[in-house]
C-alpha positions in Angstrom: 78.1 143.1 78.7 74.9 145.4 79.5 72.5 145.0 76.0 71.6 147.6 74.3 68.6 146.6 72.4 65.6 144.3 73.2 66.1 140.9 72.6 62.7 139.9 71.1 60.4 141.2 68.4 57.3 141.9 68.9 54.9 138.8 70.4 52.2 138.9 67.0 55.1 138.0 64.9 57.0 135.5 67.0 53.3 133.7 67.1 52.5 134.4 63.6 56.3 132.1 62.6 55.7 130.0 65.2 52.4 129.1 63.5 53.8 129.0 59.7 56.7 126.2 61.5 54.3 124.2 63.4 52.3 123.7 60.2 54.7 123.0 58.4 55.9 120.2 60.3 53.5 117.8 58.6 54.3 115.8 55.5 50.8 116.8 54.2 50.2 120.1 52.2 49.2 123.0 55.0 46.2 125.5 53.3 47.4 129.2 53.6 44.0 130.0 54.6 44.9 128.7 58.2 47.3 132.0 58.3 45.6 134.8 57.3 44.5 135.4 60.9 47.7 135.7 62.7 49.0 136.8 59.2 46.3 139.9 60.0 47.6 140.2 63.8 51.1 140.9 62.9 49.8 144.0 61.5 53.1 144.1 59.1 54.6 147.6 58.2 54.4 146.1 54.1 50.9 145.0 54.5 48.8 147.7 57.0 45.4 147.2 55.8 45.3 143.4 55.4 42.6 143.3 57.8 40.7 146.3 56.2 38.0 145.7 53.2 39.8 148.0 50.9 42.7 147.2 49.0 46.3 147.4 50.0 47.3 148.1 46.7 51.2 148.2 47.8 51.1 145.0 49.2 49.3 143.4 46.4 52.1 145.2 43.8 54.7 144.3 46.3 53.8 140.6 46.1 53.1 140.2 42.7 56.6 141.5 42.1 57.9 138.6 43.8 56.0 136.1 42.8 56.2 134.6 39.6 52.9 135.4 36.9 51.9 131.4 36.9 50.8 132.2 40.5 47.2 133.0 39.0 46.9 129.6 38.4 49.0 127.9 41.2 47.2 126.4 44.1 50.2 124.3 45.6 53.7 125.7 46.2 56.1 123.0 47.2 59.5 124.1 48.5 62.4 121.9 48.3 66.6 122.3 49.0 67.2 120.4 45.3 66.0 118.4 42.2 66.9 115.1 44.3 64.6 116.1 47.0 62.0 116.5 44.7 62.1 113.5 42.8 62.5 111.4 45.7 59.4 112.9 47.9 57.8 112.1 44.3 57.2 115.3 41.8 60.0 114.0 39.2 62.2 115.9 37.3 61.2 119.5 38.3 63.9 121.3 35.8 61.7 119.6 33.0 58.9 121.9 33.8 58.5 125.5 32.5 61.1 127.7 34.4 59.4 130.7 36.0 60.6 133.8 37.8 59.7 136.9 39.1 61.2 140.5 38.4 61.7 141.4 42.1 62.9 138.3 43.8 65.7 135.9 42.3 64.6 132.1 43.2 64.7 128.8 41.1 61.0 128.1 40.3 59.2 125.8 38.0 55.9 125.3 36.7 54.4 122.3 35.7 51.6 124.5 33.5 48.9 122.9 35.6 48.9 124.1 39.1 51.5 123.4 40.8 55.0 125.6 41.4 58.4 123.8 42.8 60.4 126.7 44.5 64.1 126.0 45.5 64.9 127.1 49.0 68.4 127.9 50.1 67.7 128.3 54.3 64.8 128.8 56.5 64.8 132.7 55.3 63.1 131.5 51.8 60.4 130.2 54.1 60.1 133.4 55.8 59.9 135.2 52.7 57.7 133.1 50.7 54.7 132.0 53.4 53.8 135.9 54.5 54.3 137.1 50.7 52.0 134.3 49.3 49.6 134.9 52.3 49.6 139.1 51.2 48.6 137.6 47.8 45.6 135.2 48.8 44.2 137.9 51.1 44.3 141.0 48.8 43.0 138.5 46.0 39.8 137.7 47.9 39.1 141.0 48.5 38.9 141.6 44.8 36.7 138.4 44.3 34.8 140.3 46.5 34.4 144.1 45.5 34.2 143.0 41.5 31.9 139.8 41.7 28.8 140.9 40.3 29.8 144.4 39.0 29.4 146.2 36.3 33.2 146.0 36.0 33.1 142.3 36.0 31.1 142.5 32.8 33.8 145.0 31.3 36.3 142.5 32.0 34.5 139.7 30.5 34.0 141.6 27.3 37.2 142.9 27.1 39.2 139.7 27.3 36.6 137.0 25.9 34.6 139.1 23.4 37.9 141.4 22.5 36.3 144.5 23.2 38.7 147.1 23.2 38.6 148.9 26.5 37.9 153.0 26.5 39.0 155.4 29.4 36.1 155.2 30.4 36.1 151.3 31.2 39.0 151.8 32.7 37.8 154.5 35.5 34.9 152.2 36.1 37.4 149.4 36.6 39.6 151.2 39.4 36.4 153.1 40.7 34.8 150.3 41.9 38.5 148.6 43.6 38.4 152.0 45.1 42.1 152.9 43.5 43.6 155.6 42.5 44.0 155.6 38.8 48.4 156.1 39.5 48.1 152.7 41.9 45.9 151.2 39.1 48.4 152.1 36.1 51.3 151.1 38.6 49.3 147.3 39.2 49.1 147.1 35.6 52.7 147.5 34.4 53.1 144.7 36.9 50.7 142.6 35.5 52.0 143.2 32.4 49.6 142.2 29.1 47.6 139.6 31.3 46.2 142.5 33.5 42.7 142.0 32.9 42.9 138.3 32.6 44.3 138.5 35.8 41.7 140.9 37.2 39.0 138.8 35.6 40.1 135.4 37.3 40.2 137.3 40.3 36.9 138.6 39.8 35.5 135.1 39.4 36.7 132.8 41.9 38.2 133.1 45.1 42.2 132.3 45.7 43.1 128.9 48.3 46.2 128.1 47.9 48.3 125.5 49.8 52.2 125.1 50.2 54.1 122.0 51.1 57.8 121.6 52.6 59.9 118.6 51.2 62.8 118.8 53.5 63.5 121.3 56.4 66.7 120.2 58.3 69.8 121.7 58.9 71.1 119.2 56.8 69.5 119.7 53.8 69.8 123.1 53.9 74.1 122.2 53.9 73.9 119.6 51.2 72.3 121.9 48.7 75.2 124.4 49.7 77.4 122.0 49.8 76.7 121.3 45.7 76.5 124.6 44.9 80.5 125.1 45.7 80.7 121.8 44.8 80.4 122.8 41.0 82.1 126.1 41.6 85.1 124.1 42.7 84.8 121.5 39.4 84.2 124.8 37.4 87.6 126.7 38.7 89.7 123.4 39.2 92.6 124.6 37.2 92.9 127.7 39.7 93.0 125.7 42.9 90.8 128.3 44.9 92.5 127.0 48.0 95.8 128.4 47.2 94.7 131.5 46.4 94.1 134.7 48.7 90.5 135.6 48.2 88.6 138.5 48.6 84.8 138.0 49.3 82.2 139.7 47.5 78.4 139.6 48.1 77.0 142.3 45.3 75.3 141.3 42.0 76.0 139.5 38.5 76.2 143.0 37.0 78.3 146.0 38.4 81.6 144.7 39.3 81.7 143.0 35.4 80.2 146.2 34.1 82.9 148.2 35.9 85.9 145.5 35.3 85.5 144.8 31.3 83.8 148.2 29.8 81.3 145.9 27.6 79.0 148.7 27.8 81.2 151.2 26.6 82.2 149.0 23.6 78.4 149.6 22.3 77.4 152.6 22.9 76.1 153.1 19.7 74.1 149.7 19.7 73.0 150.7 23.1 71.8 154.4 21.8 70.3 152.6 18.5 68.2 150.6 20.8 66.3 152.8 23.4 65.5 154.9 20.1 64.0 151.7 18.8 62.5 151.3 21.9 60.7 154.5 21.5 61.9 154.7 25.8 61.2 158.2 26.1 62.3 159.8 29.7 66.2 157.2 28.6 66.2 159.4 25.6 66.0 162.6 27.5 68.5 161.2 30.2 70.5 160.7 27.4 70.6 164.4 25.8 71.2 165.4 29.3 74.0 163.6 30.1 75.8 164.7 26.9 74.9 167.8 27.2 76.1 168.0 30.6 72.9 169.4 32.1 72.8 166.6 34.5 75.9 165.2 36.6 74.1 161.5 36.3 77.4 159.3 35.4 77.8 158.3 31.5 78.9 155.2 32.7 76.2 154.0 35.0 73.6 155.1 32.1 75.1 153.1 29.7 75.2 150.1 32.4 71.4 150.1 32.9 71.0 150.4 29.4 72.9 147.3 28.6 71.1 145.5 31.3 67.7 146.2 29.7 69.7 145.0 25.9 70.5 141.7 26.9 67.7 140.4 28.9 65.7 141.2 25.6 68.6 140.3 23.1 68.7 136.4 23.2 71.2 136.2 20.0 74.1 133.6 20.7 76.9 136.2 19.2 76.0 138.5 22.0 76.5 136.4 24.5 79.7 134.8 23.2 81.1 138.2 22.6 80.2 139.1 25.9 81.5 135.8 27.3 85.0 136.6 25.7 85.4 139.6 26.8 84.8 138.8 30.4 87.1 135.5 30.1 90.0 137.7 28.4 89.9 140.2 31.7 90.1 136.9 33.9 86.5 137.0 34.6 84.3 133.4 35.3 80.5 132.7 35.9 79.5 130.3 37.4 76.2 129.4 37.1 73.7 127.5 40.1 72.1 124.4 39.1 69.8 121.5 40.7 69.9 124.0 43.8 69.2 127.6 44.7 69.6 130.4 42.2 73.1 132.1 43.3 75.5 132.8 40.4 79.2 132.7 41.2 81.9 135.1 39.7 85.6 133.9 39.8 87.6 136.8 38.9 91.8 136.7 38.5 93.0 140.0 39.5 96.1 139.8 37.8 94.1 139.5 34.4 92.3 142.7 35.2 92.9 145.1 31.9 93.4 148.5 33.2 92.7 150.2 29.6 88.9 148.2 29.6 88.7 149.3 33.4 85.9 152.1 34.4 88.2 155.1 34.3 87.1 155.4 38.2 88.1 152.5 39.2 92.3 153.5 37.8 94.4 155.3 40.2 98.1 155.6 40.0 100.2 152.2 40.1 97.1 149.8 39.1 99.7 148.2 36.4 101.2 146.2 39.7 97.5 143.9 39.4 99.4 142.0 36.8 101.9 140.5 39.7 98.6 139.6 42.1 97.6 136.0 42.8 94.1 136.9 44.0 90.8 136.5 43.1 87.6 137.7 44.1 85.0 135.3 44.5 81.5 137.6 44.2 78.4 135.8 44.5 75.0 136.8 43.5 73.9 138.2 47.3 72.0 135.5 49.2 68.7 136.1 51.1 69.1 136.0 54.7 70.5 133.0 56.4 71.5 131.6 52.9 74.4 134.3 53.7 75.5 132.3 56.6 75.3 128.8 54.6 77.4 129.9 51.3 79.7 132.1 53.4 80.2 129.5 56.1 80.9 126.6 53.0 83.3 129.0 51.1 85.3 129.8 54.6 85.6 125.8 54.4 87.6 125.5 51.1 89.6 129.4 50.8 92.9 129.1 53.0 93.0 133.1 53.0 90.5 135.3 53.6 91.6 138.8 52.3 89.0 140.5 52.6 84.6 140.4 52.9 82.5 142.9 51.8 78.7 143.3 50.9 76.8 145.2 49.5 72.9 145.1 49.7 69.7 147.2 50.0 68.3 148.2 52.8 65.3 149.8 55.0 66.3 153.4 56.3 64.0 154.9 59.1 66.1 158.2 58.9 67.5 158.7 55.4 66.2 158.4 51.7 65.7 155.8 48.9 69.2 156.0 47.1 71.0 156.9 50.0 73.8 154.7 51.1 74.2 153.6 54.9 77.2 152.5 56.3 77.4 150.5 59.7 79.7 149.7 62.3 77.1 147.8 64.5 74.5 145.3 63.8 72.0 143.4 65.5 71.1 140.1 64.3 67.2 139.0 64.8 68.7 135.5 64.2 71.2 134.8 66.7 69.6 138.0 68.7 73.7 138.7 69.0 74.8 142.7 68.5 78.0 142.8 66.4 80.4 145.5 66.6 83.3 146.3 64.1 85.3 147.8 61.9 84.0 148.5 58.6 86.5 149.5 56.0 84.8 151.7 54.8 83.9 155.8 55.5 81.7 158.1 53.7 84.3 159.8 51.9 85.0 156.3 49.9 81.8 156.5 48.4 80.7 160.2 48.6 82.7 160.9 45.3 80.6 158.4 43.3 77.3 159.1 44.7 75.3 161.8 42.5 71.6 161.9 44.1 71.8 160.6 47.4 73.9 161.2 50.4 76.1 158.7 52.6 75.4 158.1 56.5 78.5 155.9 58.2 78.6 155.2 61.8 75.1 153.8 61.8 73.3 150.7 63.7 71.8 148.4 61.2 69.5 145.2 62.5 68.8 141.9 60.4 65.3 141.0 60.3 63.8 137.8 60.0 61.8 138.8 56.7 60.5 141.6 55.1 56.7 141.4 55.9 58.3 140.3 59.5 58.2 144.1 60.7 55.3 145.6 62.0 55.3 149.5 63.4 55.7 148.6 66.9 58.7 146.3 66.4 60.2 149.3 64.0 59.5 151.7 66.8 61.7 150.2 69.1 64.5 149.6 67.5 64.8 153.5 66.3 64.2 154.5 69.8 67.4 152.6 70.0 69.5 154.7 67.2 68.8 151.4 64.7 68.3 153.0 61.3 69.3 150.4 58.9 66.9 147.6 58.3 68.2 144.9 56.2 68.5 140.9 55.8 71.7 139.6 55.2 74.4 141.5 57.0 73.7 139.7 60.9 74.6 136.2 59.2 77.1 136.8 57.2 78.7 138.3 60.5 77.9 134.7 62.4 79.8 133.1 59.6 83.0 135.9 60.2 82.8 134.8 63.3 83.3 131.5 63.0 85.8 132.1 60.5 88.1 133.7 63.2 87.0 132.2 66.4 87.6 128.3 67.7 83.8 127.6 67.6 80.5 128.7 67.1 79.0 131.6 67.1 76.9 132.7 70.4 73.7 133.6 70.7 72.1 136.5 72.6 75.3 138.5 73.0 77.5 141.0 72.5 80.6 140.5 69.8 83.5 142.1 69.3 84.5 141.5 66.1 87.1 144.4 65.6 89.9 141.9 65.8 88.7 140.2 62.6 92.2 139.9 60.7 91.1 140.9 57.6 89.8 143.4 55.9 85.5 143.7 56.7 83.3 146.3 54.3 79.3 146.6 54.6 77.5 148.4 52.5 73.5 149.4 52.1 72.2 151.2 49.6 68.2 152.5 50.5 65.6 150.8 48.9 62.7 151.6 51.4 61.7 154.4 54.1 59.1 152.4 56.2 58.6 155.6 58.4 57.2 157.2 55.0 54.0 155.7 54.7 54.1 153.9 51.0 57.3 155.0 50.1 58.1 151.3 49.6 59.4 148.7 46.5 56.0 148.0 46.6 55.1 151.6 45.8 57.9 152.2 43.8 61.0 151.0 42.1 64.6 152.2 42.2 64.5 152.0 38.5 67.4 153.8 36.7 68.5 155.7 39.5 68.5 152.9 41.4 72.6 152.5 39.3 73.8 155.6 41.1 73.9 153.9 44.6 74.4 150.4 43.1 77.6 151.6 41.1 79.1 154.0 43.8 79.3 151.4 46.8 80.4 148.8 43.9 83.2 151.1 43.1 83.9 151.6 46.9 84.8 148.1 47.1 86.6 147.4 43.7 88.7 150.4 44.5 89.3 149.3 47.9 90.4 145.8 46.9 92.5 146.9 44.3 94.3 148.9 45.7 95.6 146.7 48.7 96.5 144.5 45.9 98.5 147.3 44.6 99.9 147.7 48.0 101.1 144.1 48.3 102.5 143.8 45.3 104.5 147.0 45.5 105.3 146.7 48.8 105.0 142.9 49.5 107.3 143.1 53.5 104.3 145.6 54.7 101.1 144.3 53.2 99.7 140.6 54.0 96.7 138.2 54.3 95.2 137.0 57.0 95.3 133.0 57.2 
């Protein structure tokens, strides 16, 4: 069949990869200086002015999001697949160092409080991700060493943080004055920084960044031993449900909404939860609040009291919380599974027939829901993967469930033609990994998510491509892809498609085709919710942050898919000659 879209990116950022992978091919440390020029070249939609003197204050913000706050005083990054392959190439016990992480991107780091960071890979996308993100950082660091050394600024800094001088508003404008930022990019590269801002801006200041990176292991094989583990312990974890004899349904989402939705822990403390953001003194939550109940606003009750209770336990570290919490979730037939020694994915085992429809979010009940209690499936929802991590877990899991009932996933995305909170839904996507363009059925339509959507608006029938990485775009390559009608830009959804495939087909999958996957023989949902709008210059994560309305698209395409697998559960079980699972 004719293609419909090009079948390479653009030629600066096939060289700039194939520079990152040739280097990386020796068993010595590679310096991350020896990238910044074709790092430059690619001339990456997140990073437009890394070749400019000024500041690319959204790239800088964007990076330091997803890198851990130790990496002010890394200089080597080593990646590895596991603990073993980092004891035996000779770093001992990693997990005995500090555990680090970073607010944007979800990876197993440690730090051994000297300079050096051990980062967990689960597939060559973590490498994609990582080298261009640290390389951002380096380059937008220099060119601070550069504009502060010697200023007048510089000597704020130093009196500030080693002679605690308390810093005016006026020390302030001199300080983002003389980086040439607007004082709303310097408050927002701040709050990133957190309390170690001006340390941070000091050590800049002072000394110029050269780091180096180092990769342990890079085979195929490693890459499907530490996945291999991962289920591994799933399987040990879940032993007395026998996973293999159960239908499944296939969930890539997050550790949060579906439980949120399923076991109405929230709910249960809403008056902690209102106690706390008035001992948090959080402001604009406090108004959202007195909207809500005053019914000024249609933001859900619900998805409020969610993000609230999100922000209550990452700060509330008290054992009873967690074991209340734990029982809850265990009474409604809920497990976690937790990573360890590999990548950071957490697992979910959930028993449908345990499901209690009186803790249930009232929109996930619909007539007949008391049928669950007759089910023998579970949903298996995973923490979603980056990239081809999606094709390593999903293809392992196909390996071990018997029935597929049904996949979905839900992610965020690029759009070049809606808005951040918008959701996209696609029925084709092009796969910058296996350069294959899938077309199928998704399960779902606008009107399944419409009703639960109160800011943004839902687009179905679109073209969505999988990218390589997210600093692996630059305008050019962007350009002609929308020329095209491809309006979704995301990472996981081409893989997890190449797994499908060879889920349903006698071998695997192809490359540089067209697939037709419409005969898939169960049930296949995709769902993005709009994170970026690359078209719109800075109207990036880097420049922003979902924040709290980043629940209304999160919890509307989560309750798409719960109500969608519940109720062909309810259809089986009610009518068990019609409704069946595909094996």
């Amino acid at each position: 069949m004719e293609r419909t879209v090009p079948s390479t990116g653009s030629e600066e950022i096939d060289l700039y990869m194939r520079t990152y992978y040739s280097l990386l091919r020796s068993t010595e440390e590679i310096q991350i200086e020896s990238l910044v020029e074709t790092h430059m070249t690619m001339e990456s939609s997140l990073h437009p002015d890394a070749r400019e003197r000024v500041l690319d204050t959204p790239a800088l913000v964007y990076s330091s999001l997803r890198l851990p706050p130790c990496i002010r005083q890394v200089r080597l990054i080593v990646l590895g697949q596991s603990a073993f392959v980092f004891a035996q190439r000779g770093f001992g016990d990693v997990e005995a160092w500090r555990e680090v992480s970073a607010p944007g991107r979800r990876r197993r780091s440690y730090f051994d409080d000297e300079a050096t960071l051990a980062v967990f890979i689960a597939s060559r996308s973590d490498i994609d991700d990582i080298i261009p993100m640290v390389t951002a950082y380096q380059i937008e660091w220099n060119k601070i060493h550069i504009i502060l050394n010697g200023t007048s600024a510089q000597s704020i800094l130093e009196a500030h943080v080693e002679g605690n001088q308390p810093l005016t508003e006026e020390d302030e404008r001199i300080i983002f004055t003389t980086l040439n930022m607007k004082e709303d990019d310097f408050v927002r590269l701040r709050g990133v920084w957190g309390g170690r801002w001006a340390e941070t801006l000091l050590d800049m200041s002072r000394r110029r960044k050269q780091m180096a990176l180092q990769l342990l292991s890079g085979s195929l094989v490693d890459y499907r031993k530490a996945t291999q583990q991962w289920w591994n312990r799933i399987e040990r974890e879940m032993l007395p449900l026998d996973l293999e004899e159960r239908p499944a349904y296939f969930v890539s989402s997050n550790t949060h909404s579906l439980v949120n939705l399923l076991t109405g822990y929230a709910l249960d403390l809403e008056e902690t939860l209102i106690d706390y953001i008035h001992q948090k003194e959080q402001a604009d939550l406090l108004q959202e609040y007195e909207y809500i109940d005053a019914q000024a606003v249609p933001s859900s009750r619900e998805n409020f009291f969610y993000y609230v209770l999100k922000q209550y336990l990452q700060e509330n570290e008290q054992e009873s919380v967690r074991a209340e919490r734990r029982a809850i979730e265990a009474s409604c037939g809920i497990h976690r599974v937790p990573s360890r020694h590999v990548f950071d994915v957490e697992a979910q085992i959930i028993e449908v027939n345990k499901l209690k429809s009186d803790r249930l979010d009232p929109r996930v009940c619909f007539d007949g829901i008391e049928h669950l209690s007759s089910s023998d499936a579970v949903i298996i929802n995973i923490d979603y993967p980056l990239g081809m991590a999606a094709y390593q877990i999903l293809s392992e899991v196909a390996q071990h469930v018997d029935r597929f009932a049904g996949f979905y996933a839900i992610g965020k995305a690029a759009s070049l033609n809606g808005r951040i909170g918008d959701v996209v839904i696609p029925n084709v996507v092009h796969d910058e990994h296996s350069r294959n363009t899938y077309l199928f059925n998704n399960c779902f339509r606008a009107a399944d998510v419409t009703p639960f959507l109160v800011y943004g608006t839902v687009l179905d029938n679109q073209k969505a491509i999988t990218v390589m990485g997210t600093f692996l775009q630059n305008q050019r390559y962007v350009n002609v892809f929308y020329r095209e009608g491809y309006t979704d830009i995301e990472m996981e959804a081409g893989p997890y498609l190449s797994a499908l495939y060879e889920a349903v087909r006698p071998k695997r999958h192809p490359v540089d085709e067209i697939v037709d996957l419409h005969s898939a023989p169960f049930d296949l949902g995709i769902l993005h919710y709009v994170s970026d709008t690359p078209l719109s210059k800075g109207r990036n994560l880097g420049a922003q942050n979902l924040s709290y309305f980043g629940m209304d698209p999160t919890y509307a395409t989560s309750l798409a898919v719960l109500r969608r697998i519940l109720s062909l559960e309810v259809q089986k079980q009610s009518k068990p000659a019609l409704v069946g699972y595909a094996r």
